[in-house]
N, C-alpha and C positions, 0 to 999 in steps of 0.2 A: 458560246460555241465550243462544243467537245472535239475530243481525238477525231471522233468518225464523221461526221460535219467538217473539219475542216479536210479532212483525206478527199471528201468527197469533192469540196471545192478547188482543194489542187490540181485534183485529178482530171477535172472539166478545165480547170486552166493550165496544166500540160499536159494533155494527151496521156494520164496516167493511168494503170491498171492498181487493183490496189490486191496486196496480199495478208489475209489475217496473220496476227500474232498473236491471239489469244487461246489461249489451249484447250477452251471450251467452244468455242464457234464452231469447233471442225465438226461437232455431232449434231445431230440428226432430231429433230422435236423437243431442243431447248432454243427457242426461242427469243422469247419474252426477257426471261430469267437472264439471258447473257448479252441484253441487248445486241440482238444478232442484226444487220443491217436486213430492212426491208427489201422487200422481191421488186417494185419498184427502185428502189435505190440500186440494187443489182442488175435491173435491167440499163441503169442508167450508166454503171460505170462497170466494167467487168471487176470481178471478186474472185479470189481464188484462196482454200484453204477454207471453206467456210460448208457445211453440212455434207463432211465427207467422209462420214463414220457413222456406227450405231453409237449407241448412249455406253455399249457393253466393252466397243473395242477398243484395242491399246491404242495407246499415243502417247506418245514422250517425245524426249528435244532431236534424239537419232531420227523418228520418222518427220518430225519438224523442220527439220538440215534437207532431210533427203527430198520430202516435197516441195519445200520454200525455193532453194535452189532450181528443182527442176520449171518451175513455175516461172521464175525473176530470166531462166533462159528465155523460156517460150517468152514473156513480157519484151524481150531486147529483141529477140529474131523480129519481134512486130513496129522495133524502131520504136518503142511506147516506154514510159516510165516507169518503173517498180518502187508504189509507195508503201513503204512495210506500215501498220497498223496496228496497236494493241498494247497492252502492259503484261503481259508475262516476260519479264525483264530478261530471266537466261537464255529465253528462247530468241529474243532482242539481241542482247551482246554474244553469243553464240555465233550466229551469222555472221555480224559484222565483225567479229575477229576470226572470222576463218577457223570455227575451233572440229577440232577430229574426233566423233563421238561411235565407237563401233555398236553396234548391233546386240544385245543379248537379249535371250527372249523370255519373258518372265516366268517364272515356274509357281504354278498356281499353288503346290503342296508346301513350297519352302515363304512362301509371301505368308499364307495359312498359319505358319508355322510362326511366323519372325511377329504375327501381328497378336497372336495371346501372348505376347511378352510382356505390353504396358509400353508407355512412353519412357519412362525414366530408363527402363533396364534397354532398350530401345537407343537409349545416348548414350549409354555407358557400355553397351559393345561397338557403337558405332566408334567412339571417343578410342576404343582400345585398338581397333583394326584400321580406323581410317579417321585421326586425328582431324586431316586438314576438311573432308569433307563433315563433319561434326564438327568443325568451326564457321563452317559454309552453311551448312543448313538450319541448326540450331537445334535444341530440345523438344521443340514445342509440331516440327510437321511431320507428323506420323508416317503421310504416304512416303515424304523424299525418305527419312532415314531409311525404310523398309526397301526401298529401290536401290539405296546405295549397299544396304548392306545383302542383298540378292545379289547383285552384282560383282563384290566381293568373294561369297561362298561361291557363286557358280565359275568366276575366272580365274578366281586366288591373287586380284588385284586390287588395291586399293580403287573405289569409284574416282578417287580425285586424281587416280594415273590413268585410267583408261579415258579420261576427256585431254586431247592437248590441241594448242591452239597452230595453226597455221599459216601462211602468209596471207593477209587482210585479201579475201575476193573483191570486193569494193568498192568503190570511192562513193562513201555515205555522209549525208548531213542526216544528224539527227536532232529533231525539233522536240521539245515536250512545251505540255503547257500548265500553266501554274493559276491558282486561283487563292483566293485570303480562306485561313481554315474554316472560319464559319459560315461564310458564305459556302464552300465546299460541302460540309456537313447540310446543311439545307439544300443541297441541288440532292445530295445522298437521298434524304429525306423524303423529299417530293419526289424522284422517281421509285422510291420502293412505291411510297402509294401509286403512282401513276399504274407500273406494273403487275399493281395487284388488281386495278380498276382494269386493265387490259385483256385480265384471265391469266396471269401467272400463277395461281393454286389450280387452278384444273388444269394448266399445262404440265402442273408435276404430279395432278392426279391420274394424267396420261401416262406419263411415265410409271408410274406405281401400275396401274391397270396393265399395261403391256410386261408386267414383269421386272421389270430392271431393278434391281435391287439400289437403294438408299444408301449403302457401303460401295457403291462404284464409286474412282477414282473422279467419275464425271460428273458426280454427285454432288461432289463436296463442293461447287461451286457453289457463292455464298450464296443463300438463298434457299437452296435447295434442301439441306438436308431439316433448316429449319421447321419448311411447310411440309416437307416430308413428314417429320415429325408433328406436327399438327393433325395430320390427315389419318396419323396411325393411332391417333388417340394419346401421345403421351405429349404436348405440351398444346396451352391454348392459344386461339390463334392472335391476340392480342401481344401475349409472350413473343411469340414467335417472331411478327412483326418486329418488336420492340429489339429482340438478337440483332433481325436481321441487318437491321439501323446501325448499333452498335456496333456490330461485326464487320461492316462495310466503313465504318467511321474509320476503325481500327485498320485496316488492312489499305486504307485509302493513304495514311499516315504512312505504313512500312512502305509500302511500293514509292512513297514521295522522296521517303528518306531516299530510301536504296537507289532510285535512281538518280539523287541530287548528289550522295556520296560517289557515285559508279564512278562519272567518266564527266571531267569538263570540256568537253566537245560539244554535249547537247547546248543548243541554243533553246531558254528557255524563253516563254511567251506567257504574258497577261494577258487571260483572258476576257478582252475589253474591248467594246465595237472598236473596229478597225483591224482585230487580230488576220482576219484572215488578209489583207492586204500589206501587211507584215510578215507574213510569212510568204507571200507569194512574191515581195523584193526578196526575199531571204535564199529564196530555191533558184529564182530567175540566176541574181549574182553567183551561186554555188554552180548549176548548170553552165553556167558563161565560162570559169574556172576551169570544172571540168572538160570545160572542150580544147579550151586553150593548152591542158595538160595533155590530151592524147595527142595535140598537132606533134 
């Protein structure tokens, strides 16, 4: 049983709404490719933050704060549960510590500008003007340095001052769930193919058709720019596949790390029949808590 499988089962056993947290569900004809919960599934449990964009438009963690929030209101007026869902980790601990992220709006001439730089020279203005956030991001993710450092030339602030954290909005359990690495890698495995068997290359031959260009921010979701690339004639699709595997192997690893290093609050779950009956004493007692704290 995954993330969204057991959201789904919570959510039927408390009256919960559930809200994405994945930074790529919020757009519009990816699918396949981001395991987006089915329309059935949707009709079963209410979903919010999920196909609320084109493939072209911004999204970052400000309009993620701004809509999540407005959303987890509406979820409480209805007396209903708000179960947040997804691995985009900052956009995860962001929320739940209450962090204050203002608004800038990106400038398409200076992003143009910062992105023929190269990655390397890329770390080493980030590393000169904003230390801490170049200890946060790291070398290697093009689109975050280019955001941090747009956001620097346009406020004349470090990115890592303009995010500050607030007093916790609140009171959250957070679950994650854990599985043996090779076993992990083989579930990887089987749903690349599942999703290729599905029509995930002509769901990104949709996207190429309609325009949208392969260097969108939306793009880079794994997957995508691979078969992208397939489709444009520079890699074959065997290759391709083989990345994609790899690349999910890889990224499945840092997200496990980061979130195991983040925060010892999450209660972590083996993925093992029974799990979701484990998790559902786990919310019941955590609800119970909670009520007794607001008496």
């Amino acid at each position: 049983m995954g993330k969204s499988a057991l959201a789904l089962y919570l959510a039927g056993a408390f009256s919960g709404e559930i809200v994405n947290a994945d930074s790529r569900q919020v757009y519009r004809h990816m699918d396949i490719g981001t395991s987006k919960p089915s329309p059935e599934e949707r009709c079963r449990v209410p979903h919010h933050l999920v196909d609320i964009l084109a493939p072209d438009e911004e999204f970052n963690l400000a309009s993620f704060l701004e809509l999540t929030q407005r959303a987890i209101e509406g979820i409480h007026s209805r007396a209903r549960l708000p179960i947040l869902v997804g691995g985009t980790g900052q956009y995860v601990w962001a929320l739940i510590e209450g962090w204050h992220v203002p608004r800038v709006a990106p400038d398409p001439s200076l992003r143009r500008r910062l992105e023929t730089m190269g990655r390397e020279a890329l770390y080493e203005e980030l590393v000169r003007v904003d230390p801490d956030s170049a200890s946060s991001i790291g070398p290697s993710n093009v689109r975050r340095m280019v955001r941090a450092l747009e956001v620097y030339y346009l406020t004349g602030l470090p990115f890592s001052r303009t995010r500050r954290r607030g007093k916790a909005p609140y009171q959250a359990l957070v679950l994650g769930l854990t599985v043996p690495r090779q076993e992990l890698y083989k579930r990887i495995d089987d749903r690349v193919d599942s999703m290729l068997a599905e029509g995930w290359l002509d769901e990104v031959k949709g996207l190429l058709d309609r325009g949208y260009s392969p260097t969108l921010p939306s793009m880079s979701s794994l997957g995508y720019q691979e078969l992208a690339s397939h489709l444009l004639g520079k890699l074959p699709l065997p290759d391709a596949v083989r990345r994609i595997k790899l690349n999910t192997h890889r990224f499945a690893r840092h997200q496990y790390a980061w979130f195991r290093s983040k925060d010892p609050r999450i209660r972590w779950l083996d993925t093992t029949p029974g799990v979701e009956m484990q998790a559902r004493k786990i919310v019941a007692a955590f609800l119970r808590q909670s009520c007794r704290m607001v008496e």
